[in-house]
Residue frames relative to the residue before (quaternion, step in Angstrom):
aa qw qx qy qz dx dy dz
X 1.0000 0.0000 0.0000 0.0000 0.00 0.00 0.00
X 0.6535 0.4670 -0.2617 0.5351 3.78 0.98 -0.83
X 0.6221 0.4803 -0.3999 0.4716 3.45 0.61 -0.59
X 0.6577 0.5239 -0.3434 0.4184 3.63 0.74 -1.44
X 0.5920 0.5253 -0.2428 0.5610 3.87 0.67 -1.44
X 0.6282 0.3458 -0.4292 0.5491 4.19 0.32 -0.22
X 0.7580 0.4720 -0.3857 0.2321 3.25 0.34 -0.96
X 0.5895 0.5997 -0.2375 0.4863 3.15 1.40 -1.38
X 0.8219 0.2916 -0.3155 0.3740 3.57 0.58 -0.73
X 0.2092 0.6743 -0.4039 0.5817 3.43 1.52 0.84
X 0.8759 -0.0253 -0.2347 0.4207 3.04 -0.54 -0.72
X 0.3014 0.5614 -0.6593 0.3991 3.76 0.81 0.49
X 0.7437 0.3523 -0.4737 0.3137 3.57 0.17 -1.65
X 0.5424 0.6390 -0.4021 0.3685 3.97 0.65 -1.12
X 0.7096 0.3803 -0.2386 0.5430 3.60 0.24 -1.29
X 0.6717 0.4628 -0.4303 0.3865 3.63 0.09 0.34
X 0.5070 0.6274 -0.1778 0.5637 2.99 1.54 -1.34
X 0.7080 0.4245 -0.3017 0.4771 3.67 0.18 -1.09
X 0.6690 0.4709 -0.2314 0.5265 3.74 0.65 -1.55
X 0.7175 0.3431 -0.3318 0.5073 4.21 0.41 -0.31
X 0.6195 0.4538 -0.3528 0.5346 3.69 0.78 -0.25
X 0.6918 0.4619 -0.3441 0.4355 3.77 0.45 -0.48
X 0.4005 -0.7695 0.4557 0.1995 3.21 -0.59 2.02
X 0.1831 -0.7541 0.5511 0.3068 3.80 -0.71 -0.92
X 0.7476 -0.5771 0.2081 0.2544 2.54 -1.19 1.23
X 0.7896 0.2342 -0.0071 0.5671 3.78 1.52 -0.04
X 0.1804 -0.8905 0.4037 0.1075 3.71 0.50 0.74
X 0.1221 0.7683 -0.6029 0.1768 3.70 0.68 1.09
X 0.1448 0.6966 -0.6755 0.1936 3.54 0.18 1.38
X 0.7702 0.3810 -0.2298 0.4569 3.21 0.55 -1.85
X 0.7628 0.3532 -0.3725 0.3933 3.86 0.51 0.19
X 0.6620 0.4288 -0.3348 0.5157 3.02 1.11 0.51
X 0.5288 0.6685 -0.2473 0.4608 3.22 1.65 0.31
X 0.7172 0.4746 0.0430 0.5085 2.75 1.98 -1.52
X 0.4640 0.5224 -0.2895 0.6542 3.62 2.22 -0.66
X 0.8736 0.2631 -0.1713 0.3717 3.87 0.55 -0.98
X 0.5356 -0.7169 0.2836 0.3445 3.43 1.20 0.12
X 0.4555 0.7788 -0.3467 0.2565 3.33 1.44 0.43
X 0.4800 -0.7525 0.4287 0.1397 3.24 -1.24 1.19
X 0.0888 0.7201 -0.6484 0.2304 3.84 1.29 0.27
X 0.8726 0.4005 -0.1579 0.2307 3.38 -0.47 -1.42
X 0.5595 0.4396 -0.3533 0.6074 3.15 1.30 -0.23
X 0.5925 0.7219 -0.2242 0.2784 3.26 0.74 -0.87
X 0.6024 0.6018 -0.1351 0.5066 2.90 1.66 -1.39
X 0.6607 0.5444 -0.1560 0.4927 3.13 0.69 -1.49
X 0.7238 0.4115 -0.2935 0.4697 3.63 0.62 -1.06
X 0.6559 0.5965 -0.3139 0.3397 3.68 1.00 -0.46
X 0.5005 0.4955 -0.4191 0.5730 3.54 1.70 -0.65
X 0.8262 0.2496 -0.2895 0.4139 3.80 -0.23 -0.78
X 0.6022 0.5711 -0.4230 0.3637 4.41 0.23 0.22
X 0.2117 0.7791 -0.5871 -0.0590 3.32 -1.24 0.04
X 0.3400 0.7072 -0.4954 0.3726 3.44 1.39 0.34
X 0.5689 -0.5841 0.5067 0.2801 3.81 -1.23 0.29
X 0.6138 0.5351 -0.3020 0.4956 3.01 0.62 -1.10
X 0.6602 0.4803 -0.1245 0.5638 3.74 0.52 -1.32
X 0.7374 0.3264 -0.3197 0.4975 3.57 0.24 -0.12
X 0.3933 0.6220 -0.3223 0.5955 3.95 1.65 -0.47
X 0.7252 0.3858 -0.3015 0.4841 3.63 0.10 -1.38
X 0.7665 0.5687 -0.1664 0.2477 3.73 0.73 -0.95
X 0.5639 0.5851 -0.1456 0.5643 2.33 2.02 -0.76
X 0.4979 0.6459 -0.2540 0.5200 3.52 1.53 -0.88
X 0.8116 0.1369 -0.1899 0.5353 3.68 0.33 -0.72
X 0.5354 0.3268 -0.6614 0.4113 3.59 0.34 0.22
X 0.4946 0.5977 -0.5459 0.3164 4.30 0.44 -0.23
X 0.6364 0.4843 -0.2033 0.5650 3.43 0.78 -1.71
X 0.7663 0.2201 -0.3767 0.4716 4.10 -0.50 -0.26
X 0.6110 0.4640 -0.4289 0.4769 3.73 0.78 -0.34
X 0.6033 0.3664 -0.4601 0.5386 4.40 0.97 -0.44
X 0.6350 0.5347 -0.4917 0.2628 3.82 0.45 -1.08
X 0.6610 0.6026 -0.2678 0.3581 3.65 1.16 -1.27
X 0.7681 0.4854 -0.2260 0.3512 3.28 1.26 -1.12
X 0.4175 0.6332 -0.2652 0.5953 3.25 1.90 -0.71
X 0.7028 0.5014 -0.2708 0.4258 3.96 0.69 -0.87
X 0.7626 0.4746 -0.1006 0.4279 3.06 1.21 -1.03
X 0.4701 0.5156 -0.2760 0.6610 3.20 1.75 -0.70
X 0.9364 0.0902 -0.0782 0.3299 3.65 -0.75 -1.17
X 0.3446 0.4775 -0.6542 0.4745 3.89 0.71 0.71
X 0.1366 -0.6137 0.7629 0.1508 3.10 -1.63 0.87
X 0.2966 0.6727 -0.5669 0.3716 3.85 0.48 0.52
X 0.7621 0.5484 -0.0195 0.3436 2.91 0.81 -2.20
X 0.6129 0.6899 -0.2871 0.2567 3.29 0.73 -0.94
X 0.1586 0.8803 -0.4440 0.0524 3.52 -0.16 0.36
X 0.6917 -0.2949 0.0575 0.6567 3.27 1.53 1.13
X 0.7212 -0.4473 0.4114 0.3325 3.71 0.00 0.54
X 0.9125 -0.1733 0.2593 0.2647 3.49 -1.36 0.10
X 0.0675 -0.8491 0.4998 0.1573 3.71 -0.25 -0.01
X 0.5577 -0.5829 0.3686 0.4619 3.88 -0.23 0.17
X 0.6026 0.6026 -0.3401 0.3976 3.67 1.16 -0.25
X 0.8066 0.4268 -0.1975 0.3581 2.77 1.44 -0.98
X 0.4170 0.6898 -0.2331 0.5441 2.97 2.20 0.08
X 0.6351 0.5438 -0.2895 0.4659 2.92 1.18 -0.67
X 0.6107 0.5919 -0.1804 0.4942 3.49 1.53 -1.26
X 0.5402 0.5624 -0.2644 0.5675 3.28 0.78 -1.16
X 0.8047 0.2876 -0.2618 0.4485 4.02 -0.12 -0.39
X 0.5618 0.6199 -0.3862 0.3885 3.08 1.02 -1.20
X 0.6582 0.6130 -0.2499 0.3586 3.64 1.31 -1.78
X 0.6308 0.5778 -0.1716 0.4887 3.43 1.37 -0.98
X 0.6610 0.4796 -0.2457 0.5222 3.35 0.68 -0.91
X 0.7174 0.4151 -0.2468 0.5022 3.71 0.97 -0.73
X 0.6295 0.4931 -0.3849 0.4609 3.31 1.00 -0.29
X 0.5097 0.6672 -0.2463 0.4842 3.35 1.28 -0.64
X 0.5843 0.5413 -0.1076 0.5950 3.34 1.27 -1.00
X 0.7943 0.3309 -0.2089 0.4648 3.09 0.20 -0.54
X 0.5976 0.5952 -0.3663 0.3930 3.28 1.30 -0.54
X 0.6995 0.4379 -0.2043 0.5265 3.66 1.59 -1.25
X 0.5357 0.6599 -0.2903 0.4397 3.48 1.26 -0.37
X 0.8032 0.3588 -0.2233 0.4199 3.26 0.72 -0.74
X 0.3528 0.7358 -0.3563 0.4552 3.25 1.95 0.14
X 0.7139 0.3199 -0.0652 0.6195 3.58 0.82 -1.85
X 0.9322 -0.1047 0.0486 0.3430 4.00 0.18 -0.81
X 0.1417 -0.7188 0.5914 0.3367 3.47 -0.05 0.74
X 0.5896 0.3049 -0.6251 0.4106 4.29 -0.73 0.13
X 0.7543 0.2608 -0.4756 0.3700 3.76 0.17 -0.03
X 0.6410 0.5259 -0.4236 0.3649 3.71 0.79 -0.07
X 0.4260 0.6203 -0.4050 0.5194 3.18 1.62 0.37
X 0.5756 0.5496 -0.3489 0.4949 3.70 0.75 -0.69
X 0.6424 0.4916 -0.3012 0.5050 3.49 1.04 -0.82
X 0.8165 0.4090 -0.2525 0.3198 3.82 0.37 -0.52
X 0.5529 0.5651 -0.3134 0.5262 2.83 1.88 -0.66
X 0.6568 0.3534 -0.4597 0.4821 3.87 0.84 -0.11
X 0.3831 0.7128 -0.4318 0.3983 3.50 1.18 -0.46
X 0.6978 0.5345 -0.1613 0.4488 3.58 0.58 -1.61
X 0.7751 0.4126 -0.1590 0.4514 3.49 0.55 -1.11
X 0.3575 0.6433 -0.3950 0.5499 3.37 2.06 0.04
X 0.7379 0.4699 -0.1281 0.4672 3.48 0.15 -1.98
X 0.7675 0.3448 -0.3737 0.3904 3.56 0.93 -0.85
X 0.5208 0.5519 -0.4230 0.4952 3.92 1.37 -0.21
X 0.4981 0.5452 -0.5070 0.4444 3.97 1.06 -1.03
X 0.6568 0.6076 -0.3504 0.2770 3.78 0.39 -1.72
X 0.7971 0.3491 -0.1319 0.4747 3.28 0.53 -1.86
X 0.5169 0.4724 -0.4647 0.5419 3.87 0.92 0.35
X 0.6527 0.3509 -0.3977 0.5410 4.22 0.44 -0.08
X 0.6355 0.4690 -0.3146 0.5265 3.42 0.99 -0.42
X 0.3798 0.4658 -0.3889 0.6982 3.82 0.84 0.37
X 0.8536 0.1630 -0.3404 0.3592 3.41 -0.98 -1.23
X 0.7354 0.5133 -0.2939 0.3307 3.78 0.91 -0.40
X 0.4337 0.5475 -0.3322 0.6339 3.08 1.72 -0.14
């Protein structure tokens, strides 16, 4: 049973890894960042130079809020729609959870590791971005 549960959560961690490294074929972050008001990008930036709690809280706050605006965008535009969900994005969609989760116990024991937790967080919100940017393109 432990062996089976490592394995499985392996290749979750891999298959995320694979699905956040893969560029696309068009990079509509920064216009879809910039049409919806999202702070990802600052975010980023603010994550190389912080290590206060408090500050990492606030960060954590808006990568939540641009990661619901995206899903809410993606869910209820009927423009957008183009068959429902994809398993990648299912895959994303937990992956986000599971890191927030992370971060939640992380930041208990260490904020430089609960930073590890937002920065994949971010790179969630920033694949959510460039996947509405697809269906609108």
């Amino acid at each position: 049973m432990l062996l089976s549960v490592s394995l499985l959560t392996w290749w979750f961690r891999y298959a995320c890894g694979l699905i956040l490294k893969a560029k696309p074929a068009r990079d509509y972050l920064r216009d879809v960042a910039a049409a919806n008001e999202l702070g990802v990008l600052d975010v980023q930036q603010d994550l190389a130079s912080t290590s206060e709690d408090r500050e990492l809280d606030i960060i954590h706050g808006k990568l939540e809020r641009d990661y619901h605006l995206l899903s809410f965008l993606i869910h209820h535009t009927p423009t957008l729609k183009t068959g429902g969900e994809n398993v990648e994005q299912r895959v994303m969609m937990v992956d986000f959870e599971v890191m927030k989760a992370c971060y939640g116990l992380l930041s208990l024991l260490s904020g430089s590791r609960a930073k590890w937790a937002l920065e994949e967080m971010a790179q969630v919100v920033c694949y959510f971005a460039n996947a509405l940017g697809e269906r609108a393109g």
